[in-house]
C-alpha positions, 0 to 999 in steps of 0.5 A: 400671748404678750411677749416682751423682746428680750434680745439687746440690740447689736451695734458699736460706735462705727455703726453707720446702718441700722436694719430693724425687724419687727419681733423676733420669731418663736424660733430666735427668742427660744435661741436668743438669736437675730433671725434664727429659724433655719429657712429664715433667708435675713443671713444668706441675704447679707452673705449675697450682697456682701459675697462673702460667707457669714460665719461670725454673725456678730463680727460681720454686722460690725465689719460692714457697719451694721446694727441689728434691732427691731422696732417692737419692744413689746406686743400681743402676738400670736406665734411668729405672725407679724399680721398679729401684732397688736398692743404695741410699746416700741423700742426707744431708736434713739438709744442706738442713734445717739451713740453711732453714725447710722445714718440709714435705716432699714425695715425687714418686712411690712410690719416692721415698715408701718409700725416705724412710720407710725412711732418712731420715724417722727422721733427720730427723722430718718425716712426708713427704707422697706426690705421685703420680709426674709421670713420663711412664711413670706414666699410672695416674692423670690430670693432674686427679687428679694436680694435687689431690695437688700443690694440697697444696703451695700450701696448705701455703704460704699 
């Protein structure tokens, strides 16, 4: 199925950090929402590296300097599979780069990761760092180990 990413990137003029997804799942397209599907571990992660609990998503990611997009604009995709994705048109980064102070970026899974490096990392010259998948179907690595990974995301704040 061909779907077009429908959600608009969340950022402001103080945003320092960009965290980029791959496609938004089944799930966070029918909610219109970053990261929606309740065993989805992207929110509790931030919650942990933060400590501190999350109850305006949109106010947190502006509190801590953060934009939230992903690296797909539009694609063939079957379900939620990130290993489906074909036929791929990427978001234009540079949109958001241009009107903020990120100078991070970060990926949330290998998808997202691979297809950075091969369309958008040359148009925009900032090396992306690779977060393990916060998806509920990615179960190779545990919430621990997943949480070392994003710590990066604090440190490269303070």
């Amino acid at each position: 199925m061909h779907v077009i990413h429908t959600l608009s990137p969340l950022y402001d003029e103080s945003s320092r950090i960009l965290i980029l997804g791959s496609m938004p799942s089944v799930v966070s397209r029918h909610k219109k929402s970053y990261y929606a599907h309740p065993q989805n571990q992207f929110w509790k992660l931030l919650a942990d590296v933060y400590g501190e609990e999350i109850v305006d998503k949109e106010e947190f990611l502006r509190k801590h300097h953060i934009a939230l997009w992903d690296v797909v604009k539009s694609c063939d995709i079957e379900g939620s599979k990130d290993s489906s994705i074909r036929n791929v048109e990427c978001n234009d980064i540079n949109l958001i780069l241009k009107q903020t102070r990120i100078t991070r970026i970060f990926v949330t899974g290998k998808k997202a990761h691979q297809l950075y490096q091969k369309y958008i990392q040359k148009k925009t010259n900032i090396d992306a760092i690779y977060l393990p998948s916060p998806s509920p179907m990615y179960q190779v690595m545990k919430y621990e180990e997943k949480l070392k990974f994003y710590q990066q995301i604090r440190d490269s704040s303070d």
